[in-house]
N, C-alpha and C positions, 0 to 999 in steps of 0.2 A: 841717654845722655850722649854726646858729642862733644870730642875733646880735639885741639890740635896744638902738638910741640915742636917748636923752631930752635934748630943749634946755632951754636956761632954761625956755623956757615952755610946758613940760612935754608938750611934743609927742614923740612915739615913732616909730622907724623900726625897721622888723625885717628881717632879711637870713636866707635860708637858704644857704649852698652844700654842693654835694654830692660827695665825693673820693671815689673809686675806689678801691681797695687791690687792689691785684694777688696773689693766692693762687699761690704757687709750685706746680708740675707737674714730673712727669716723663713723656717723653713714650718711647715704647719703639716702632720701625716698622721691620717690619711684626712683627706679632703670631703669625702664623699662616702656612702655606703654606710654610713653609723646609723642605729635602728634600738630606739627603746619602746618604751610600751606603758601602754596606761598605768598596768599592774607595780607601777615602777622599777620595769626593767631599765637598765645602763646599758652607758657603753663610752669609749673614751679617744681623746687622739692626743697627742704629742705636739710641742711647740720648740722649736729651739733655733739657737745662732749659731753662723759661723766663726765670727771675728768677735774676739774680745774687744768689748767697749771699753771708753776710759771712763764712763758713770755708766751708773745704773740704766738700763731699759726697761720702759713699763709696758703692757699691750695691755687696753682692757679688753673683760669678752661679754659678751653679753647674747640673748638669745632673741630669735626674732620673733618667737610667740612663746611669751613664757606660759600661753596658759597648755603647752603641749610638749615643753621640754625646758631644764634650766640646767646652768651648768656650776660647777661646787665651787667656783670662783668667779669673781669678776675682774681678774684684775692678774695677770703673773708679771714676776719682776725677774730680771735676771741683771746679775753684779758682776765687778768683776772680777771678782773670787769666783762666784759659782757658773758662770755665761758658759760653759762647756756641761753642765748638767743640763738634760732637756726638760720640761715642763708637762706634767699629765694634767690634763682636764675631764674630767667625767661629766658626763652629760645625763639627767636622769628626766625620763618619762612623765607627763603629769596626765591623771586622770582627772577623766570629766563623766556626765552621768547620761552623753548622746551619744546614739547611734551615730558617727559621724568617719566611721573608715579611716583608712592610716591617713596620718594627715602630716605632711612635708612641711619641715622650718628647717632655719637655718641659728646656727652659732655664729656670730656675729666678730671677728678677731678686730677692735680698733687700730688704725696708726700709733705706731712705737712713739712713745714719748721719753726722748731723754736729749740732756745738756751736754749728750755725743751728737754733734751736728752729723756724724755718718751714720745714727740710727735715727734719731729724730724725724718722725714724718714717713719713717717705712713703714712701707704699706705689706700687708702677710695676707695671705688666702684663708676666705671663708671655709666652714665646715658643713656639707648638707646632712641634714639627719632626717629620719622617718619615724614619727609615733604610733605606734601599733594601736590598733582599737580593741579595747576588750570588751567593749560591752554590746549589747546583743537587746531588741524587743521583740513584741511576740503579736502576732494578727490572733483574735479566735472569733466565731460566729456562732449566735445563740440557738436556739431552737424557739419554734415556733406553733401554737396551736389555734384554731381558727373555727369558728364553728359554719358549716357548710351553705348554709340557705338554701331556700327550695325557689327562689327568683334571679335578681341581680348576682352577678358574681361579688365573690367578696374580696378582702386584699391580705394578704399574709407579709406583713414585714418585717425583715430580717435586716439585724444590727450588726455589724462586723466592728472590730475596736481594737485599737492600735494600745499598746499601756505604757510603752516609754517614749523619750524624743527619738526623735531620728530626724538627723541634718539633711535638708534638702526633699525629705516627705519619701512616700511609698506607695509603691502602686498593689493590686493583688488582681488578681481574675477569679471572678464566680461563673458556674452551670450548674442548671438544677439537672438531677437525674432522677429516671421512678425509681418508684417503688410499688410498695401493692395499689398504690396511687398514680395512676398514667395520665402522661398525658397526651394529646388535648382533652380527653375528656372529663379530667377530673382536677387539671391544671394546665396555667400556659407557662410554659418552658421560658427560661430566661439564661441570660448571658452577658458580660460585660464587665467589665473592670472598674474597680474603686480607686479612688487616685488620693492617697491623705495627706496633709501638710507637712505633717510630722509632728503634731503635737500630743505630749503624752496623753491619754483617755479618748485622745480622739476618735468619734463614732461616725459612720456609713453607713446608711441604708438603700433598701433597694427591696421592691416588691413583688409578689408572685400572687399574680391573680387566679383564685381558685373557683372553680364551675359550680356552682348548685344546682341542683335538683331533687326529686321527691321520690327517692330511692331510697328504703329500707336497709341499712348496707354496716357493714361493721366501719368504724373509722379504719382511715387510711393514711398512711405515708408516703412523701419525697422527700427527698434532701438535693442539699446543692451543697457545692462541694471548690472550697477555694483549693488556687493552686497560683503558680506563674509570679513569687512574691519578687520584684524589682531589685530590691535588696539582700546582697547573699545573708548579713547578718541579723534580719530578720526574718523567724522561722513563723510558724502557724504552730500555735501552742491547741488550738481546735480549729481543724480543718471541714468538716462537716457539719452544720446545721440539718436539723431534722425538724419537715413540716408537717406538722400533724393534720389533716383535716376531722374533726369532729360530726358524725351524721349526728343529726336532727332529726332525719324524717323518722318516725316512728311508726310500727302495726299494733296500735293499742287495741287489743282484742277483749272487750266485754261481754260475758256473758250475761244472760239472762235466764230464770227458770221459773215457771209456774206449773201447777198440780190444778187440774179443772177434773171432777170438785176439787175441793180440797179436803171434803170430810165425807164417811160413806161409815156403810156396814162390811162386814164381811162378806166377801164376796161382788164387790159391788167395783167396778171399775173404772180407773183414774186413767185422765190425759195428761202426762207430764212432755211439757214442750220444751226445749233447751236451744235458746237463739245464739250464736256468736256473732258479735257488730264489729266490724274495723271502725273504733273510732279514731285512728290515727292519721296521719298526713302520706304513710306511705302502703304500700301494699303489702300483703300479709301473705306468706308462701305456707304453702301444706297445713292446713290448720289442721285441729282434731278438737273433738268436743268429747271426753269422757265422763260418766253419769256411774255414781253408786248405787246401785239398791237395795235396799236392805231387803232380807227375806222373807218380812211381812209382807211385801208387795210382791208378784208373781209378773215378768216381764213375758207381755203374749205375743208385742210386735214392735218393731221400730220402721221408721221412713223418716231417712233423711233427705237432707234438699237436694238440688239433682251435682250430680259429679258429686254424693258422698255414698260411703259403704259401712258397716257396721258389722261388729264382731263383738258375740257376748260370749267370757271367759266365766268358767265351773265357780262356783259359790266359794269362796275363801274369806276366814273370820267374817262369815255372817252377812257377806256381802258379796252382790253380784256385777260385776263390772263390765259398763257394754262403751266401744270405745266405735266411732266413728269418724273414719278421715275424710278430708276433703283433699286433696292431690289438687297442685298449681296454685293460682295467685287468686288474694278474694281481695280483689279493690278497695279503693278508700272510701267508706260509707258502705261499704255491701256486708253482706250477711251470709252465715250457715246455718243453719238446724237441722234438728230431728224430735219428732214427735214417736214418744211411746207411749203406748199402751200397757197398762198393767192392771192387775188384778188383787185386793188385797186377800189375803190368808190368813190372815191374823188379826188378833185386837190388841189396839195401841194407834202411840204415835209413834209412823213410819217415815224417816229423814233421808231424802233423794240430794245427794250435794252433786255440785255441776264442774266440770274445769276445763276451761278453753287453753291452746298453746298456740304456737306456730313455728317454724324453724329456723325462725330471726327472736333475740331477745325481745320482749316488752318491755315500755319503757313505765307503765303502766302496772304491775303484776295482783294492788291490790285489788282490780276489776276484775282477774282471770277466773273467779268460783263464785258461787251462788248456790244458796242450799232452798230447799222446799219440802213441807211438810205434810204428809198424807194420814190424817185423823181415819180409825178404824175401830167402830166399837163392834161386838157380838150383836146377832141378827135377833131383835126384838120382835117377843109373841101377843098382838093387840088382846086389851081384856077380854073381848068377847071371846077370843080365842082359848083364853084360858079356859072359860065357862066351858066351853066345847068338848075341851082336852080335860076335866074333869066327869063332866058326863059321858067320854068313851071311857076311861080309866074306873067310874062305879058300873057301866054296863058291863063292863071285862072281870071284872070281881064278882058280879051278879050271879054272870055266867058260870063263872069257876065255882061259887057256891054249891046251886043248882048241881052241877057234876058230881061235887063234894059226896051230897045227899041222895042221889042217885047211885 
């Protein structure tokens, strides 16, 4: 203000003073940095004035995604009784059931409304916040069994499966790696990344082509092995798959045995032959053919087929055990044997039982034995013979008589 005073005698004095006016504020702290959480965690800021109003002031608040935070008011008022107490607002967390990461909104603070033309239409500072994510999905991969084929390769496909949402989808990376299963030759190697939407149950597949062939073999294993999952909050609940390859090929080893005759006297000699057949699809390694005989029969000889040997072991419970191997591979459709020779001893019926193996399972085992029978009666004397054998036995008495009486 600017003032000037005149005396009678017209002398002049001039005054300035200077007044301050205080512009009313809204003050909003802190601004930034506020952090709740799905779990519904909080957290809170402060609202206040400087300058007592002559009416009320109102600010609404509101939040800019409630579906990820909301705050315990929408609306503070300050009076002018209380306009020097400041205003708490708490802001709380909202959970949701997606993978979707901390996710940034704001508290929303409206222009001041009040019938104080010096707060009316003031404008205050928004508040940023951060919702923490607490929830979490899980990748796993199944396991897989395949049966091998002895032609065309076959396909082994593996499922990966996501089980909750996740915002914005999920990548993962697979490699197969051996196992007693290698490859290329008993698989082809694979590699490459699944890429998923993000929707819960969602499934992925991807294939591994597996080799056949006509190899006798125990089944075999690979696995493949996820890793490199895009999202930190999605783990690998099952990170390895396991491929099973199942053999097929089989050494189904049948024997066979015949007794030529098959009926005699004592003493009278039998061929017992003992075939072993690969009726399977794969080859058969180290076979052996072992033959019982009981000890009515008398073993004189054996000859097995060629690349076999034979070994008869001392008589135990009544039986004599003559065991022939064949060392290496007997192809699919080929054959072993051995022909023996025996002699019977005794009278009765005598029982040759047969049993084929080899050093891979059968898949077969009810074909592996075969029995035969070798009929043996006492050596019969023709009537005339009898007649015979009574006229030496009354000439031998005849004799003795004669002696008697001499």
């Amino acid at each position: 203000l600017n003032g000037v005073a005149t005396n009678p005698d017209g002398e002049t004095v001039s005054c300035t003073w200077a007044i301050d006016v205080i512009e009313p504020t809204i003050t909003v702290t802190p601004t930034m940095g506020l952090v709740t959480t799905e779990a519904g965690g909080t957290d809170s800021f402060t609202i206040s004035i400087d300058v007592a109003p002559s009416a009320d002031v109102s600010i609404g608040i509101s939040s800019s995604d409630p579906t990820e935070g909301t705050a315990d008011t929408t609306m503070v008022v300050f009076t002018p009784q209380n306009w020097q107490t400041p205003k708490t607002v708490t802001v709380t967390g909202v959970d949701d059931p997606s993978v979707d990461g901390d996710i940034a909104y704001t508290i929303v603070t409206a222009a001041a409304m009040s019938s104080d033309s010096n707060y009316d239409g003031l404008e205050s500072a928004d508040v940023s916040v951060s919702n923490q994510d607490d929830d979490t999905a899980s990748l796993s991969i199944n396991d897989v069994s395949v049966v091998e084929g002895t032609g065309a390769n076959t396909t082994a496909t593996f499922t990966v499966t996501l089980d909750a949402p996740v915002d914005g989808g999920v990548s993962v990376a697979f490699i197969s790696m051996d196992g007693s299963a290698m490859a290329p030759g008993d698989y082809s190697t694979v590699a490459g990344t699944l890429d998923f939407l993000g929707n819960a149950g969602e499934a992925q597949t991807f294939a591994v082509s597996v080799v056949g062939d006509a190899d006798f073999e125990a089944d075999e294993t690979f696995s493949v092995v996820l890793s490199m999952v895009s999202n930190p909050r999605v783990t690998l609940s099952r990170s390895t798959g396991i491929g099973t390859i199942v053999n097929d090929d089989g050494a189904d080893m049948a024997i066979v045995l015949t007794a030529v005759p098959q009926a005699g006297s004592v003493g009278d000699f039998h061929v017992i032959n003992a075939v072993a057949i690969n009726n399977g699809t794969g080859e058969a390694t180290d076979v052996e053919i072992e033959l019982s005989v009981p000890q009515g029969l008398t073993i004189i000889s054996s000859s097995p087929s060629a690349g076999g040997t034979c070994v008869t072991a001392p008589p135990a419970g009544g039986l004599v055990l003559l065991t022939c191997q064949y060392p290496g591979a007997t192809a699919v459709g080929a054959n072993r044997l051995v022909e023996v020779l025996v002699q019977a001893s005794a009278a009765g019926g005598s029982t040759v039982t047969a049993m084929t193996r080899s050093s891979l399972n059968d898949p077969v085992p009810e074909n592996n034995s075969a029995s035969a029978v070798v009929g043996t009666v006492a050596q019969q004397i023709p009537a005339a013979g009898w007649a015979a054998l009574l006229a030496l036995m009354a000439l031998v008495m005849g004799v003795g008589l004669i002696r008697l009486r001499d």
